[in-house]
N, C-alpha and C positions, 0 to 999 in steps of 0.2 A: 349556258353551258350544255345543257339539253342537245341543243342542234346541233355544237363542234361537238360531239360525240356521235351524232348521227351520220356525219361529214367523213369522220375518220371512221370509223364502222363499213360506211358505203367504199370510202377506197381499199379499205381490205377485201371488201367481197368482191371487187373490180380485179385486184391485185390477185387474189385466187382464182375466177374466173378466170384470168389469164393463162397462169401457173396451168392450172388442169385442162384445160384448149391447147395449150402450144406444144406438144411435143409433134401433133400433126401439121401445124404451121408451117410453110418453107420461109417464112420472113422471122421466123422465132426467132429470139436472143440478139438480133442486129441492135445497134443503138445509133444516137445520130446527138446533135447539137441544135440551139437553135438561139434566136437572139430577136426580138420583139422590141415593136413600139405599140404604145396604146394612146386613144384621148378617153381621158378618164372624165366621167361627171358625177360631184357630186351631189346626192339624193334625199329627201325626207329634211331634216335638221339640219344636215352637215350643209348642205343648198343652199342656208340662210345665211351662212359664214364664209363660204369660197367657191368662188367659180371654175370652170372649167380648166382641167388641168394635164399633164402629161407622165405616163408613167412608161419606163424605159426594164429590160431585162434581160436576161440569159436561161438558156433550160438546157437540160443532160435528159435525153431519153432515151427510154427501153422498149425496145417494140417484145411486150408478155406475148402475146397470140397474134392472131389474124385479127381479130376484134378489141385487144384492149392495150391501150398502149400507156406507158405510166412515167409522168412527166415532174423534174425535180425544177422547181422555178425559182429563182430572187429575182428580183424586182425592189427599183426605185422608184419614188414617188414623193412631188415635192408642192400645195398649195402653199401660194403664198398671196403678198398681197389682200388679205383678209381682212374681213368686218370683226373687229369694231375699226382696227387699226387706219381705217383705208375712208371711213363714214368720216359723216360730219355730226353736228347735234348742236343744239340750241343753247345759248349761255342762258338759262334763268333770267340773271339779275339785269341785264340789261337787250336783250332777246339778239343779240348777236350768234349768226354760224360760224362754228369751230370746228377745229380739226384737230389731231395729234400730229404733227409735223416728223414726228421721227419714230411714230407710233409702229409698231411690228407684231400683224399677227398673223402667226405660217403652222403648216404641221406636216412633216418628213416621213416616210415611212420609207424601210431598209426589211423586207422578210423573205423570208424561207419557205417554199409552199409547194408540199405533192399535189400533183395533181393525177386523177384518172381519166382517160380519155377513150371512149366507148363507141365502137364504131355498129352503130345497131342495124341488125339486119343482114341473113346469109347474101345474097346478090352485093349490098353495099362496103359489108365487110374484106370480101374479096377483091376489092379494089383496092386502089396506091399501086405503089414502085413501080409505076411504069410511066413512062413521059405523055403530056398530055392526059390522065387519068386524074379522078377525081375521088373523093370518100369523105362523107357528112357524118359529125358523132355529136356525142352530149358528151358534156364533162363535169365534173365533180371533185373540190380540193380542198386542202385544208393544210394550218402550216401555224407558224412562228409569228408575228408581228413586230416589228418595235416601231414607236411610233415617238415623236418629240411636240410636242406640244407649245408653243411661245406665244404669251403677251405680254409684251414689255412697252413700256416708255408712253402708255395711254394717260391723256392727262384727264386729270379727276375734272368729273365736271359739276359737282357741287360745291364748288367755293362760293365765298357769299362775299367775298370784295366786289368795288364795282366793276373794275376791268378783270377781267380772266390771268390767269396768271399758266403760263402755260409752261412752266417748269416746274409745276404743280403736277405731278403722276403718281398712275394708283403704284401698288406693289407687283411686281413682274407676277406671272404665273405661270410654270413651268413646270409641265410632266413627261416626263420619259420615260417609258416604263416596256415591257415583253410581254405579250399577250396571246392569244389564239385568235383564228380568224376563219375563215373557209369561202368559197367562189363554189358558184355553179353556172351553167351556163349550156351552150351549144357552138359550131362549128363547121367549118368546110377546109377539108386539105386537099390543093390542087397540087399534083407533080410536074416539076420544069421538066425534067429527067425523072431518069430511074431512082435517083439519091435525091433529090434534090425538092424539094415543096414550097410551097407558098400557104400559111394555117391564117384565113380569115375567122377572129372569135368574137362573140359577144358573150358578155359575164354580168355576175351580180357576183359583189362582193361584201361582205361584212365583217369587223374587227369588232372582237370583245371589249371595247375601252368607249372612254367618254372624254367631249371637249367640257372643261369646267363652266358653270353658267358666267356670264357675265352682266349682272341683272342693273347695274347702273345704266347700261347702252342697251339694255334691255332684250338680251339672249339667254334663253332657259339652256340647261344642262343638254346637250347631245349623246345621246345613249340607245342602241350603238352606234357607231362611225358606218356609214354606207353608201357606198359606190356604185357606179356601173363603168365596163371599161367597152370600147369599139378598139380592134386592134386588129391588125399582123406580125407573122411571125414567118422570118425563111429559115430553113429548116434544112439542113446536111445528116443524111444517114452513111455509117460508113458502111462498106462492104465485110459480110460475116471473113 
């Protein structure tokens, strides 16, 4: 909790830094849209559960100053396909590979996330809005989460019959829940046009929740969830 308050702390003082820079700005107060894809991987723990994956979104932006631009994101995001559901594992009693045949384990994520975006340096900051032009920043966000968690339909694999009995499954696990999270990261926004941009970003992401252990298939608790995402984002500013 420590950090998402360091997270949102930093984008207020981004968000003021804006505020008290922009009245000299001539790109001040314009806003613009934008719409992204990412390939998302995930890192640490989460690694050991699901593979690489894809997260989709929408952003509303406010160009504060010349230097700091403050960006409202949602974002989806879907692994599925996942360990255990997806493993095989050893029957004991007779040393047979098994599977869960109908086995499901996925986890969704739907959030709301400010983000700040920092265009550092007077020469670098004076760049954008014109076609062909380019401007590199660091960023800094923090936001809402919800996240859905599912295993279902994994068959128990400690039966002690001698064939496996594979409609034999443990009890579903399933958490959904609202949480906090925050990204940081860096960037490059190159302009098609005057309005018009292309935002190549790389992030580190983290959400305050966990995947439950699953210690029979032999997965310790994941705490926190953490990501990295490679993405672009086209970007429409309108005209003040």
């Amino acid at each position: 909790m420590k950090l998402v308050r360091i997270v949102f702390c930093s984008l207020m003082a981004l968000a003021m830094l804006g505020i008290w820079n922009g009245t000299a700005q001539a790109q001040e107060g314009r806003w613009g849209i934008g719409a992204f894809a990412n390939y998302t991987i995930p890192i640490t723990q989460m690694r050991e559960r699901f593979d690489n994956s894809a997260k989709f979104g929408g952003t509303l932006n406010y160009v504060a100053s010349q230097s700091t631009l403050i960006e409202v994101e949602y974002h989806y995001s879907k692994f599925d396909n996942g360990s255990p559901a997806k493993d095989t594992f050893i029957y004991a009693v007779d040393g047979s590979t098994q599977m869960s045949p109908e086995g499901v384990s996925e986890i969704t994520f739907n959030s709301l996330v400010v983000n700040g975006l920092l265009f550092m340096g007077e020469e670098n900051s004076s760049h954008g809005f014109k076609a062909k032009d380019y401007r590199y920043y660091l960023a800094v966000g923090g936001g809402i989460y919800r996240y859905k968690s599912v295993n279902e339909n994994l068959v128990y694999p400690r039966q002690s019959s001698a064939a496996i009995d594979l409609s034999v499954v443990m009890d579903p696990q399933i958490d959904q829940r609202y949480t906090f999270g925050g990204n940081f990261g860096a960037g490059v926004e190159g302009f098609v046009t005057d309005n018009l941009s292309i935002d190549l970003r790389g992030r580190y992401n983290f959400v305050v929740g966990e995947l439950r252990p699953m210690l029979f298939y032999g997965f310790d608790r994941t705490r926190p969830i953490q990501v990295l995402d490679l993405g672009a984002q086209l970007k429409f500013y309108f005209w003040r």
